[in-house]
mmCIF file of the N, C-alpha and C atoms, coordinates in Angstrom:
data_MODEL
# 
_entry.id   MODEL 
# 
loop_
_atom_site.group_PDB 
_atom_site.id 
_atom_site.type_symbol 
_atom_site.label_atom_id 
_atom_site.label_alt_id 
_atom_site.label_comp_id 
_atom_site.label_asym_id 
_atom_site.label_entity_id 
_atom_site.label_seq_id 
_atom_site.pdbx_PDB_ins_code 
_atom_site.Cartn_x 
_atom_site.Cartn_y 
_atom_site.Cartn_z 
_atom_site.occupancy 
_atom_site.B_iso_or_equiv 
_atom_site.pdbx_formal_charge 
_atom_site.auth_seq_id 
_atom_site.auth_comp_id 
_atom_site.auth_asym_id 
_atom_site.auth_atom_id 
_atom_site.pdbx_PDB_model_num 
ATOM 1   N N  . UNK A 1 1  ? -3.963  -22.857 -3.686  1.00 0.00 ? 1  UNK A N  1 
ATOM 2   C CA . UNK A 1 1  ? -4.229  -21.534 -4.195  1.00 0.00 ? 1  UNK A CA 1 
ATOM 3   C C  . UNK A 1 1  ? -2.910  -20.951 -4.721  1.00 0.00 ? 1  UNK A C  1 
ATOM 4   N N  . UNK A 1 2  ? -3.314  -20.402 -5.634  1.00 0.00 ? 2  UNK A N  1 
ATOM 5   C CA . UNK A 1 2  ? -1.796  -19.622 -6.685  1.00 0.00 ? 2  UNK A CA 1 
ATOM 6   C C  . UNK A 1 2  ? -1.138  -18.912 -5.918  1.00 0.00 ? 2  UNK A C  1 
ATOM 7   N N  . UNK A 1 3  ? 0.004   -18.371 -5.343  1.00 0.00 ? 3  UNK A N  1 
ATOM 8   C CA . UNK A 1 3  ? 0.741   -17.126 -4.736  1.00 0.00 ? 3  UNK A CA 1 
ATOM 9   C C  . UNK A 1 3  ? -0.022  -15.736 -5.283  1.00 0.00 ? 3  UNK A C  1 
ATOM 10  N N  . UNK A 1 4  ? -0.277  -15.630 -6.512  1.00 0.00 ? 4  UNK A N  1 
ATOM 11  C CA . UNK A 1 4  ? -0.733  -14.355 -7.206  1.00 0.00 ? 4  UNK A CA 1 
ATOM 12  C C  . UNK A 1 4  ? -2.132  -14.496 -6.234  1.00 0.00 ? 4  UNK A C  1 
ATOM 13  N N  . UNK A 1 5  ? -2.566  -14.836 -6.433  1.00 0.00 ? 5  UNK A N  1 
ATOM 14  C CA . UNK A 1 5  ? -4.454  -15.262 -5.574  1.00 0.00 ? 5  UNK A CA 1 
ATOM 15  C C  . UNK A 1 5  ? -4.130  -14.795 -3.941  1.00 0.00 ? 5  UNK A C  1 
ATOM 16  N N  . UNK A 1 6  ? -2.969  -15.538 -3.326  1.00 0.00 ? 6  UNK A N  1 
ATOM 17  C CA . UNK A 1 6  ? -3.096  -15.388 -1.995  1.00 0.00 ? 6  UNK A CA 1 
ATOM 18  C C  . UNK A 1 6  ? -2.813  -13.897 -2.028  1.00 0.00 ? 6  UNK A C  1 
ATOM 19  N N  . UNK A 1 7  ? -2.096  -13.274 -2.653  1.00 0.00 ? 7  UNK A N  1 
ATOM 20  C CA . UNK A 1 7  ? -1.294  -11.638 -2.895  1.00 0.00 ? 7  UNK A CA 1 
ATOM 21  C C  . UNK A 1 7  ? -2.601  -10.804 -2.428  1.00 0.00 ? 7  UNK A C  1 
ATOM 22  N N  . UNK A 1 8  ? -3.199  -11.324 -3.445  1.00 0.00 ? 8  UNK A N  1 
ATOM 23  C CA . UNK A 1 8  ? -4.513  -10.221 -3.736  1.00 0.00 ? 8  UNK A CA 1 
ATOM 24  C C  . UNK A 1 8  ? -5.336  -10.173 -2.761  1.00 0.00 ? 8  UNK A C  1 
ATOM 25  N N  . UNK A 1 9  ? -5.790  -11.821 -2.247  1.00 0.00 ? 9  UNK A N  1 
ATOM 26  C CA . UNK A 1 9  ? -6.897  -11.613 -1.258  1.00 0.00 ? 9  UNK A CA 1 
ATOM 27  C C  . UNK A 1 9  ? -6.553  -11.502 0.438   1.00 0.00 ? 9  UNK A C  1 
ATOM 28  N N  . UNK A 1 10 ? -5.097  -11.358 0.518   1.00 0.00 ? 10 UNK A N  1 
ATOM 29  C CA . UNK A 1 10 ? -4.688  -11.066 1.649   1.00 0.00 ? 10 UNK A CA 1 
ATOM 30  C C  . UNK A 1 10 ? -3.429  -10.041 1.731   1.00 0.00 ? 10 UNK A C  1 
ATOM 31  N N  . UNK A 1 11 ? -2.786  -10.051 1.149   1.00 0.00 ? 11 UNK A N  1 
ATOM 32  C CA . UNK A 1 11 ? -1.795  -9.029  0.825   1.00 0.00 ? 11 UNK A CA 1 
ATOM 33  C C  . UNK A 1 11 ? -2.081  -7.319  1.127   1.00 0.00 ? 11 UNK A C  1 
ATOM 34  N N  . UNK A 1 12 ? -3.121  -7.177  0.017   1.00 0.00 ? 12 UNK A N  1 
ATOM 35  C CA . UNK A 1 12 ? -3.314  -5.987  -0.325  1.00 0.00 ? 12 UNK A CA 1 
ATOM 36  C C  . UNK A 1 12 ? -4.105  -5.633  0.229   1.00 0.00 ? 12 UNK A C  1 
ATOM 37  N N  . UNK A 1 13 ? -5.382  -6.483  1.124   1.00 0.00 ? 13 UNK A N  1 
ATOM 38  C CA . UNK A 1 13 ? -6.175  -5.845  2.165   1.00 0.00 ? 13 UNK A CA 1 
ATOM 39  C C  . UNK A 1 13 ? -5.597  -5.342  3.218   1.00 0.00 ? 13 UNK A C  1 
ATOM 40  N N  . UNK A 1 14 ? -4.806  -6.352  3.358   1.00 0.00 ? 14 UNK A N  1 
ATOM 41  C CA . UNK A 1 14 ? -3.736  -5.585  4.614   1.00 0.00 ? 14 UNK A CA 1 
ATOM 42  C C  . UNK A 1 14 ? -2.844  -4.716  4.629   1.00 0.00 ? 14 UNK A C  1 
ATOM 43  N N  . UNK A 1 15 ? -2.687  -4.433  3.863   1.00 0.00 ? 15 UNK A N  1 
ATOM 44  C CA . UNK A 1 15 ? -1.569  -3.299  3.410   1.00 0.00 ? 15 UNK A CA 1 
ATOM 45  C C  . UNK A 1 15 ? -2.762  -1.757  3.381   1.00 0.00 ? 15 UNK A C  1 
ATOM 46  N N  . UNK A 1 16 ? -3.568  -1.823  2.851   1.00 0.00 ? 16 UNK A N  1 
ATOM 47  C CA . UNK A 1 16 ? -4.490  -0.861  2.680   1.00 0.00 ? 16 UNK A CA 1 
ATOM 48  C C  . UNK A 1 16 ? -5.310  -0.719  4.089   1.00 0.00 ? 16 UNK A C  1 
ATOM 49  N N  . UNK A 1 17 ? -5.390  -1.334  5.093   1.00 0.00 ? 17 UNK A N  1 
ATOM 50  C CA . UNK A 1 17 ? -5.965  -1.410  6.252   1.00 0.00 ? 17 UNK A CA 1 
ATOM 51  C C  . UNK A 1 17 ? -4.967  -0.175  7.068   1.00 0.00 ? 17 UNK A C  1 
ATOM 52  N N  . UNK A 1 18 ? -3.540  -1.021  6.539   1.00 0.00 ? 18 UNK A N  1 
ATOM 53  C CA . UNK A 1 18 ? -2.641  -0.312  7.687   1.00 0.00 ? 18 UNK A CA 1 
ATOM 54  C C  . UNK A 1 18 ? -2.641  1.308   7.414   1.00 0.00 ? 18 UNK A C  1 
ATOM 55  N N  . UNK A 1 19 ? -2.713  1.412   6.062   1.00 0.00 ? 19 UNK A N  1 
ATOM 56  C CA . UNK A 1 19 ? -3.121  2.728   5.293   1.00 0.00 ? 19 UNK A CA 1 
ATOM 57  C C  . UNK A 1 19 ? -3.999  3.304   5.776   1.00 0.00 ? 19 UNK A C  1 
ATOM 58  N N  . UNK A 1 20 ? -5.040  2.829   6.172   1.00 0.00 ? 20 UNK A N  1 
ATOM 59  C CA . UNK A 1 20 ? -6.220  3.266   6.700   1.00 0.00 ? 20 UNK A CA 1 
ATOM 60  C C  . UNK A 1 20 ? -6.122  3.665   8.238   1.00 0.00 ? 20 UNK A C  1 
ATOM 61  N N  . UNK A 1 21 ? -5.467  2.774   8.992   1.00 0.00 ? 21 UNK A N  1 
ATOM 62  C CA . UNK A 1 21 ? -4.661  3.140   10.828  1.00 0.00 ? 21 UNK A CA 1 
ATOM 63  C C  . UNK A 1 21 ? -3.902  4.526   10.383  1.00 0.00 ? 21 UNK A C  1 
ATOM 64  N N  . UNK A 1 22 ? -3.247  4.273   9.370   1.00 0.00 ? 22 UNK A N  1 
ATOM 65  C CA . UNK A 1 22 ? -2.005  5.675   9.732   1.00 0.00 ? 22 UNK A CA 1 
ATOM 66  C C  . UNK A 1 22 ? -2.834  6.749   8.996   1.00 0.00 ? 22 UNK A C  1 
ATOM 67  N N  . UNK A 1 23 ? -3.554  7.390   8.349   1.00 0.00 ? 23 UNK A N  1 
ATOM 68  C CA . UNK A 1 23 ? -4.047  7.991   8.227   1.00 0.00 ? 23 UNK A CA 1 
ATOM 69  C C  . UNK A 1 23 ? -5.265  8.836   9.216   1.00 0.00 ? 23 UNK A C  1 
ATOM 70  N N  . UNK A 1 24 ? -5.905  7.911   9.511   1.00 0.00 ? 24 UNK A N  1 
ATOM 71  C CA . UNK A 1 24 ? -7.191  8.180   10.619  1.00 0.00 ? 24 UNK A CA 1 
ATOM 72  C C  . UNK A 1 24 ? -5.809  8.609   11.564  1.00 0.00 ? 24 UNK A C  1 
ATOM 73  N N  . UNK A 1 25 ? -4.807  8.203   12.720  1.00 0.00 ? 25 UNK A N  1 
ATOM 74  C CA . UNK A 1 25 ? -3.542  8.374   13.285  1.00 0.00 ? 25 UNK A CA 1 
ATOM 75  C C  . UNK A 1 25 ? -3.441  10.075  13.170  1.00 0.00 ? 25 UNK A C  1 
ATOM 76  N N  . UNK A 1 26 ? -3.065  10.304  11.903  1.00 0.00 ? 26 UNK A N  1 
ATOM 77  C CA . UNK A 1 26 ? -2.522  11.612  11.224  1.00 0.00 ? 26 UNK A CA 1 
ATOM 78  C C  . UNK A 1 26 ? -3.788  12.463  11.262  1.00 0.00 ? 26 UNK A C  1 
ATOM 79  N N  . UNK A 1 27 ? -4.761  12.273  10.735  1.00 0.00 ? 27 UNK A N  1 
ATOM 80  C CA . UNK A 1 27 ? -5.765  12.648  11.125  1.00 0.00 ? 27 UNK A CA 1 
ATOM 81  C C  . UNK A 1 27 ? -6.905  13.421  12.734  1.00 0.00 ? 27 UNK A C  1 
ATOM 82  N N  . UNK A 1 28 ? -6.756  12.295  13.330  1.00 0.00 ? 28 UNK A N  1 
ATOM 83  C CA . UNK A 1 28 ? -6.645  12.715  14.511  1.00 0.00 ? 28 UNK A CA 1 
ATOM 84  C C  . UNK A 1 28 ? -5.834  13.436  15.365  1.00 0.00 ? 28 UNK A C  1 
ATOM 85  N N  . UNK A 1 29 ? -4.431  13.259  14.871  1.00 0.00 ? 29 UNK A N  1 
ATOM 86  C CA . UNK A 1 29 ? -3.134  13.904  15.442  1.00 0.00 ? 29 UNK A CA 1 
ATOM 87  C C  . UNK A 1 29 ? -3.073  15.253  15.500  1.00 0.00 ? 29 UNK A C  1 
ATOM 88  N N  . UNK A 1 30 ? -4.270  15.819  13.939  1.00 0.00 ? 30 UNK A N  1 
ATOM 89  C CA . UNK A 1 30 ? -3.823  17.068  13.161  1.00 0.00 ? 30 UNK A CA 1 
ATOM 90  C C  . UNK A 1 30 ? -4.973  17.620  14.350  1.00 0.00 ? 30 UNK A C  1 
ATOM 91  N N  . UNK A 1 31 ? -5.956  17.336  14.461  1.00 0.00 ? 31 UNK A N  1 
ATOM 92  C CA . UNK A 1 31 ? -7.263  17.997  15.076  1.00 0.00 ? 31 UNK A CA 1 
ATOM 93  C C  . UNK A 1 31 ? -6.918  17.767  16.300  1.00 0.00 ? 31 UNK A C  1 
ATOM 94  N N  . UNK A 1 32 ? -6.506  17.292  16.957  1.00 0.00 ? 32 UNK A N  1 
ATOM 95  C CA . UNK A 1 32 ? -5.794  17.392  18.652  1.00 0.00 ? 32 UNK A CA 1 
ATOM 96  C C  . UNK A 1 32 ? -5.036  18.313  18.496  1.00 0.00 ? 32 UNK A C  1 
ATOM 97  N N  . UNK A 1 33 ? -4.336  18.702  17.412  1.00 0.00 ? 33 UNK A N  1 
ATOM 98  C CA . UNK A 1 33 ? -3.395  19.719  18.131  1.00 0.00 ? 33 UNK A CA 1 
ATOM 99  C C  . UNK A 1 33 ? -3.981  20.954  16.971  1.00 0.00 ? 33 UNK A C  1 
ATOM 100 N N  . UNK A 1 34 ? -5.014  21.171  16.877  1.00 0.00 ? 34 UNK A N  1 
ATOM 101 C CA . UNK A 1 34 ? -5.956  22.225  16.262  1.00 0.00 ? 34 UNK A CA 1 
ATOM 102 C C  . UNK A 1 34 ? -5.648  22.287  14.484  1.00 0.00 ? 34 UNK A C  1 
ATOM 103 N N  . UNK A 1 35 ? -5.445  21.664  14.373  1.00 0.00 ? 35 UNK A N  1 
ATOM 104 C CA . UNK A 1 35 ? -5.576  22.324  12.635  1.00 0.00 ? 35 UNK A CA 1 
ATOM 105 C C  . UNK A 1 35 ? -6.669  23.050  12.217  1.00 0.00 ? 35 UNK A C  1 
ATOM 106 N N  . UNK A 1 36 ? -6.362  23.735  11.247  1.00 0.00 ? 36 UNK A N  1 
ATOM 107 C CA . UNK A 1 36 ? -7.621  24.411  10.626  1.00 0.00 ? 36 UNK A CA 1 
ATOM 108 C C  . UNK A 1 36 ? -7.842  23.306  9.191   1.00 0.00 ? 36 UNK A C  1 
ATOM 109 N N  . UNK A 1 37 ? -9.224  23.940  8.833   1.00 0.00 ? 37 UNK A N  1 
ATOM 110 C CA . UNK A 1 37 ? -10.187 23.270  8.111   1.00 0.00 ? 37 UNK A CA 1 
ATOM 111 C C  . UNK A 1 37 ? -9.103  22.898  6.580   1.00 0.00 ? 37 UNK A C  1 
ATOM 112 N N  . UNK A 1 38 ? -8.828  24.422  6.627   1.00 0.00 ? 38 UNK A N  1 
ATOM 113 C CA . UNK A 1 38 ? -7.394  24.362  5.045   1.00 0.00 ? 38 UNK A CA 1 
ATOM 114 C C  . UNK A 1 38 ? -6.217  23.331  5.117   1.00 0.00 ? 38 UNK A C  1 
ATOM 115 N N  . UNK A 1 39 ? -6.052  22.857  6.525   1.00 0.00 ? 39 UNK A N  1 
ATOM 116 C CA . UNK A 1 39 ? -5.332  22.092  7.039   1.00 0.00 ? 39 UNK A CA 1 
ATOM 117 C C  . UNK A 1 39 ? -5.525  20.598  5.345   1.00 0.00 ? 39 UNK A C  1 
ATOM 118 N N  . UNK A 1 40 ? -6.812  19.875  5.921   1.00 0.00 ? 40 UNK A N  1 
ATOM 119 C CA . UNK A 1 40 ? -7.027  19.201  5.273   1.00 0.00 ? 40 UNK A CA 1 
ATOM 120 C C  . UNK A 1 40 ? -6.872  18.991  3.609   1.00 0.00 ? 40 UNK A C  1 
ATOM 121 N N  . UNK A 1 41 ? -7.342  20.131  3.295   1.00 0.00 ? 41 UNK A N  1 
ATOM 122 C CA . UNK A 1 41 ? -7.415  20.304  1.613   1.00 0.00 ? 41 UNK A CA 1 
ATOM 123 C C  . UNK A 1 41 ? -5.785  21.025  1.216   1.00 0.00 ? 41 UNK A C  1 
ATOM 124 N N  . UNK A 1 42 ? -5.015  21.172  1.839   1.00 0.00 ? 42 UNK A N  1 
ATOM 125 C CA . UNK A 1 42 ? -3.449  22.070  1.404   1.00 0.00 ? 42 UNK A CA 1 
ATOM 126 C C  . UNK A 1 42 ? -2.729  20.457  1.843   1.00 0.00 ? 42 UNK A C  1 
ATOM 127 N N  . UNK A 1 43 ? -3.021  19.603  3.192   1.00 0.00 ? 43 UNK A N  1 
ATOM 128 C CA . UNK A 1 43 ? -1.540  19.144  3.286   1.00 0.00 ? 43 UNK A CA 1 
ATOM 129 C C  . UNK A 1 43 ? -2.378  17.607  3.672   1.00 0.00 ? 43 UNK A C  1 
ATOM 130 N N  . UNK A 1 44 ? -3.435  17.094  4.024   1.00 0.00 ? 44 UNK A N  1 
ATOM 131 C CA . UNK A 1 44 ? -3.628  16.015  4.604   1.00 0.00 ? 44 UNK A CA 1 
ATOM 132 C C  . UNK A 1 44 ? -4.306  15.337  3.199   1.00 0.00 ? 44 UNK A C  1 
ATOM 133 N N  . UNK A 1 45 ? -4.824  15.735  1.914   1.00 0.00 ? 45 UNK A N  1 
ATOM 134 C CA . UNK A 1 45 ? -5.268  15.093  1.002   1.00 0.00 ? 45 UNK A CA 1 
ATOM 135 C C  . UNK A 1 45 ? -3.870  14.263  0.152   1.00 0.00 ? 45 UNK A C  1 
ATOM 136 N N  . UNK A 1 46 ? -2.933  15.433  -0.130  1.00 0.00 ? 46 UNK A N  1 
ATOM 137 C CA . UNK A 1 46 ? -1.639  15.170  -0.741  1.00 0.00 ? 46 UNK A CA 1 
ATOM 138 C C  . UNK A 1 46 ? -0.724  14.085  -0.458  1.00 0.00 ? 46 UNK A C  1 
ATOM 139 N N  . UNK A 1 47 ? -0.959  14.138  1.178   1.00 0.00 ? 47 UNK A N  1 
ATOM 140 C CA . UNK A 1 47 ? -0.284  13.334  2.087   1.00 0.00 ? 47 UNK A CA 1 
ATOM 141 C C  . UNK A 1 47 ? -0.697  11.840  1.671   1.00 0.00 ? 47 UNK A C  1 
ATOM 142 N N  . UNK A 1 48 ? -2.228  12.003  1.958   1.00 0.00 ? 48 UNK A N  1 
ATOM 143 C CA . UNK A 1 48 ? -3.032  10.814  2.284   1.00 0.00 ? 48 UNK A CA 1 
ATOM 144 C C  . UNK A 1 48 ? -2.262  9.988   0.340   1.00 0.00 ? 48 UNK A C  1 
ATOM 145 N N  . UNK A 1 49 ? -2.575  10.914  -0.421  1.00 0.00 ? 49 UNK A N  1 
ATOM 146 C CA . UNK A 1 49 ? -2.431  10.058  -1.844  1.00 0.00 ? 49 UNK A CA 1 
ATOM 147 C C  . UNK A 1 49 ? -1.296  9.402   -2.147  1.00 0.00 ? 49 UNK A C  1 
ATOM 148 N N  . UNK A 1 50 ? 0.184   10.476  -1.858  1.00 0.00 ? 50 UNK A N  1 
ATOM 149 C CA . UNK A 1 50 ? 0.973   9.657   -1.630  1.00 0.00 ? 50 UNK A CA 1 
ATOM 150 C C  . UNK A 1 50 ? 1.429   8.335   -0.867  1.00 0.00 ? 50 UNK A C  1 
ATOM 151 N N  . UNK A 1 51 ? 0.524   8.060   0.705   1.00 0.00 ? 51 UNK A N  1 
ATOM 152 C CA . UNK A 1 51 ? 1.232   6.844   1.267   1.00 0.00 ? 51 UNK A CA 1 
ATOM 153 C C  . UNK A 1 51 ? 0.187   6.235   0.302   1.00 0.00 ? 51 UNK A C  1 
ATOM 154 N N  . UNK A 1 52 ? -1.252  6.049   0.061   1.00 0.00 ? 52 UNK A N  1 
ATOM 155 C CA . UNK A 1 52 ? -2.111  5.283   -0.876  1.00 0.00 ? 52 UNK A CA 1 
ATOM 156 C C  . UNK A 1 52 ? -0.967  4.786   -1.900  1.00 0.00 ? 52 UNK A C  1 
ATOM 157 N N  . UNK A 1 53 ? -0.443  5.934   -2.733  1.00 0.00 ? 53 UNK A N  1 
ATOM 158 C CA . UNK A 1 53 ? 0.315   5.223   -3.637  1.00 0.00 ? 53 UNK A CA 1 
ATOM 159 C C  . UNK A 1 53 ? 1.633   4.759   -3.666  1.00 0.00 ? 53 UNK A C  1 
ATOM 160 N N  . UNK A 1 54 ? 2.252   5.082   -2.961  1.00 0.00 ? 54 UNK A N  1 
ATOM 161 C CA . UNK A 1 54 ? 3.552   4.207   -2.371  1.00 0.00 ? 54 UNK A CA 1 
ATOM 162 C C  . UNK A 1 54 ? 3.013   2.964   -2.173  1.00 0.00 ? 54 UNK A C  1 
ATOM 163 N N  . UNK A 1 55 ? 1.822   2.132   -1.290  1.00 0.00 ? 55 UNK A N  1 
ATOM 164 C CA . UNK A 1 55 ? 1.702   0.934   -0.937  1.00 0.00 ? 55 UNK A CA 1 
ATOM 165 C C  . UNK A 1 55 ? 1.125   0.175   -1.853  1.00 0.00 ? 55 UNK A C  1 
ATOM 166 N N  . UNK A 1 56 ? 0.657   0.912   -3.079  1.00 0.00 ? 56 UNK A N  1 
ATOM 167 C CA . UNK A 1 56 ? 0.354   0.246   -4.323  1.00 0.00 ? 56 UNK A CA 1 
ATOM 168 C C  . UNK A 1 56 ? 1.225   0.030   -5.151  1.00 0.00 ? 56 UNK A C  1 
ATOM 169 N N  . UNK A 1 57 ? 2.566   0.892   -4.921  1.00 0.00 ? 57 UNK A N  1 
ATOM 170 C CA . UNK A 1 57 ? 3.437   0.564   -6.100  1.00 0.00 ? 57 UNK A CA 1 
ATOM 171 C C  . UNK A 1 57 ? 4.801   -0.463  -5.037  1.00 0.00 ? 57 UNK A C  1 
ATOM 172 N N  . UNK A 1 58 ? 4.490   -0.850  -3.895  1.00 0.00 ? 58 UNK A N  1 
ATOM 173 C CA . UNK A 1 58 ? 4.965   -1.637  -3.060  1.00 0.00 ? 58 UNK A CA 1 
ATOM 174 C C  . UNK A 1 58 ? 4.197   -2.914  -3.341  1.00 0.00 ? 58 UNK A C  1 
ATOM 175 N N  . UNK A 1 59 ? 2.615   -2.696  -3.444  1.00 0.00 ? 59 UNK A N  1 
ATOM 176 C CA . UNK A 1 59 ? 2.387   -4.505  -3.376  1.00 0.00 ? 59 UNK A CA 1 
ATOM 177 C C  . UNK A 1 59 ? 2.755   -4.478  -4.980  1.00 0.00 ? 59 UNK A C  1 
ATOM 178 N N  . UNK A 1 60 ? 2.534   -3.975  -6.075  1.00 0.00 ? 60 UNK A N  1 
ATOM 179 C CA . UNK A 1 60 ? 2.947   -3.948  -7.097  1.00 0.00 ? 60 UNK A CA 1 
ATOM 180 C C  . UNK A 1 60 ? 4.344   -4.936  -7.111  1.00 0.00 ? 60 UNK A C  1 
ATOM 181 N N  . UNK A 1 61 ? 5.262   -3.902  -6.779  1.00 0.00 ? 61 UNK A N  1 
ATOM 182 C CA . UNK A 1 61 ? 6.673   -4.736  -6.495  1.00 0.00 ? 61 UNK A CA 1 
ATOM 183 C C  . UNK A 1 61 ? 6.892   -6.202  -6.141  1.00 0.00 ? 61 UNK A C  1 
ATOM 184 N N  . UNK A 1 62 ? 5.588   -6.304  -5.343  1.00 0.00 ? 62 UNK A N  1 
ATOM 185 C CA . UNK A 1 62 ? 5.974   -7.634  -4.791  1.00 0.00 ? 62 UNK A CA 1 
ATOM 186 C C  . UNK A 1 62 ? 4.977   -8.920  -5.464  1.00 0.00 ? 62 UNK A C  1 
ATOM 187 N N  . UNK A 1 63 ? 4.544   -8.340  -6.446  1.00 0.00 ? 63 UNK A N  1 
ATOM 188 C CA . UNK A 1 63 ? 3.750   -9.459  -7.289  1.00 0.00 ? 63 UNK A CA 1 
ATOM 189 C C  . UNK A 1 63 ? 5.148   -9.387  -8.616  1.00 0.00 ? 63 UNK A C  1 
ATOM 190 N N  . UNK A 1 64 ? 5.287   -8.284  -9.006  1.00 0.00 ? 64 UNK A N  1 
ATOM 191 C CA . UNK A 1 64 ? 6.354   -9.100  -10.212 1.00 0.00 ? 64 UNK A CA 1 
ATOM 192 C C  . UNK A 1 64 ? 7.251   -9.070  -9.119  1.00 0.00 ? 64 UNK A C  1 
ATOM 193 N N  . UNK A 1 65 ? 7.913   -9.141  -8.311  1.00 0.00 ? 65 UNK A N  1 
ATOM 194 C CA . UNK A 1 65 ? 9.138   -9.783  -7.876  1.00 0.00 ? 65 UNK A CA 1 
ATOM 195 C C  . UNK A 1 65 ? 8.910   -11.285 -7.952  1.00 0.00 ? 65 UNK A C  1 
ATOM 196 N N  . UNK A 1 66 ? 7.899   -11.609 -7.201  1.00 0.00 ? 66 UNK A N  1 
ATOM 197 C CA . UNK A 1 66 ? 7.958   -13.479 -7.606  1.00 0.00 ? 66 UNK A CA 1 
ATOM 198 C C  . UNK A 1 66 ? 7.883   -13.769 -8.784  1.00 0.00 ? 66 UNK A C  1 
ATOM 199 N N  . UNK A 1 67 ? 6.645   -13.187 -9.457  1.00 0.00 ? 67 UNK A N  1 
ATOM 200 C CA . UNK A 1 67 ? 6.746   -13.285 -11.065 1.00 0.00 ? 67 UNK A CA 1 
ATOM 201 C C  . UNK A 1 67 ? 7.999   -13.660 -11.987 1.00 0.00 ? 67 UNK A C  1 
ATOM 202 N N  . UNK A 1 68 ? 8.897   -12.234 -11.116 1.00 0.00 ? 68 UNK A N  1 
ATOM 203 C CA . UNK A 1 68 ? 10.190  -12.592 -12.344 1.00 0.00 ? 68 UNK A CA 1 
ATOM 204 C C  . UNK A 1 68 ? 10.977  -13.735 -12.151 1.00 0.00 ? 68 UNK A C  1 
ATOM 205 N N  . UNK A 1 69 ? 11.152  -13.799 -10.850 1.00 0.00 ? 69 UNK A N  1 
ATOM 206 C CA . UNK A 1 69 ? 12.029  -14.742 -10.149 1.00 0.00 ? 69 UNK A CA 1 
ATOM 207 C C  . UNK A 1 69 ? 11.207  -16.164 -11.031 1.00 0.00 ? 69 UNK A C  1 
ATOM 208 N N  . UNK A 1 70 ? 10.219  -16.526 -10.961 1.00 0.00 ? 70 UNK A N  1 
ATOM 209 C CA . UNK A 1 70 ? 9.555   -17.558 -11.397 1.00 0.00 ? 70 UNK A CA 1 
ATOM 210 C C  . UNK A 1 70 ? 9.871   -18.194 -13.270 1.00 0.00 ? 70 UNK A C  1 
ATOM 211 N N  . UNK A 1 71 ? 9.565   -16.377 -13.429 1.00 0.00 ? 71 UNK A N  1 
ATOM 212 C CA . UNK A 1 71 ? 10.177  -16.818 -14.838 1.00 0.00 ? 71 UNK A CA 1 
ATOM 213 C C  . UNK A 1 71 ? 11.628  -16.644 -15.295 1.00 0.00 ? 71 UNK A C  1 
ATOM 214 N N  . UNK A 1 72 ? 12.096  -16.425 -14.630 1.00 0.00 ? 72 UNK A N  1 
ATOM 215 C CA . UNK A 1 72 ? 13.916  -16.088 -14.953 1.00 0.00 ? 72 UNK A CA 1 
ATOM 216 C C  . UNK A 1 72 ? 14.483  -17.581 -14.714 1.00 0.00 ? 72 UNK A C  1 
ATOM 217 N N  . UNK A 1 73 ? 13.906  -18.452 -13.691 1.00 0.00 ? 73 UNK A N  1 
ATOM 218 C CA . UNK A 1 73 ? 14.578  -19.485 -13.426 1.00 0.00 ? 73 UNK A CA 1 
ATOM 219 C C  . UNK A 1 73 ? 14.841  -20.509 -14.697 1.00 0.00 ? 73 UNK A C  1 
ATOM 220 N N  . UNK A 1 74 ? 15.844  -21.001 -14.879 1.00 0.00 ? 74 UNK A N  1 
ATOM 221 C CA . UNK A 1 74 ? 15.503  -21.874 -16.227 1.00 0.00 ? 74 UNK A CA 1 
ATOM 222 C C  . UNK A 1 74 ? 14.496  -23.455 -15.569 1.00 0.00 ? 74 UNK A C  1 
ATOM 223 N N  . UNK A 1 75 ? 14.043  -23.513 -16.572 1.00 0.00 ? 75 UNK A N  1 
ATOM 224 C CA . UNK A 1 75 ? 13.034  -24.757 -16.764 1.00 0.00 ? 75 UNK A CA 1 
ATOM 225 C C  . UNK A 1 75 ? 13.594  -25.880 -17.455 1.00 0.00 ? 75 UNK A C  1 
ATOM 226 N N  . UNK A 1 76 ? 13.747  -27.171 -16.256 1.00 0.00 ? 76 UNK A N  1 
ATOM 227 C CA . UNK A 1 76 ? 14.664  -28.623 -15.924 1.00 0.00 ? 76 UNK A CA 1 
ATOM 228 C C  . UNK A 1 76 ? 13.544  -29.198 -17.435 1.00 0.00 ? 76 UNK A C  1 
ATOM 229 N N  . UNK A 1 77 ? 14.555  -29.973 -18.201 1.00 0.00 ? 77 UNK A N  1 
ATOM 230 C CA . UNK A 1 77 ? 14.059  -30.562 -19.152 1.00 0.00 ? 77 UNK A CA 1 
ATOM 231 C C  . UNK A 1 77 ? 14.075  -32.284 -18.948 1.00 0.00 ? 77 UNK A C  1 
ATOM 232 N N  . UNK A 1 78 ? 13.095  -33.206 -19.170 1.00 0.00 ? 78 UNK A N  1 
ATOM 233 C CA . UNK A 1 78 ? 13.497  -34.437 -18.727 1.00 0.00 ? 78 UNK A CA 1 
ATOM 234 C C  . UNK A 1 78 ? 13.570  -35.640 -19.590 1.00 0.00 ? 78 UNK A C  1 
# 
């Protein structure tokens, strides 16, 4: 199986899982110690989008990082 293939079908589920722990985490954290309802829509949506997109522009990173590395290397002629 390609590296790009394994990325996708294991990589990024897991990365988005853990996304999913720390959120529900934060979530629960906020309502144990009482948040109000505005809580959610002012500071826990904003929150939530940013780690979402940090870990997308992280697995991002790490598909062209091999990428480049792959193609930067020179290619042995025989």
């Amino acid at each position: 199986m390609k590296p790009f293939a394994c990325k996708c079908l294991f990589l990024l589920p897991i990365i988005l899982f853990v996304d999913y722990l720390v959120l529900v985490a934060f979530g629960t954290t906020s309502c144990i110690f009482g948040a109000a309802d505005q809580f959610y829509c002012n500071a826990y949506c904003p929150i939530s989008l940013a780690i979402i997109g940090a870990s997308l522009v992280f697995f991002i990173w790490m598909v062209t990082r091999d990428n480049k590395k792959k193609n930067c290397e020179p290619k042995e002629s025989h």
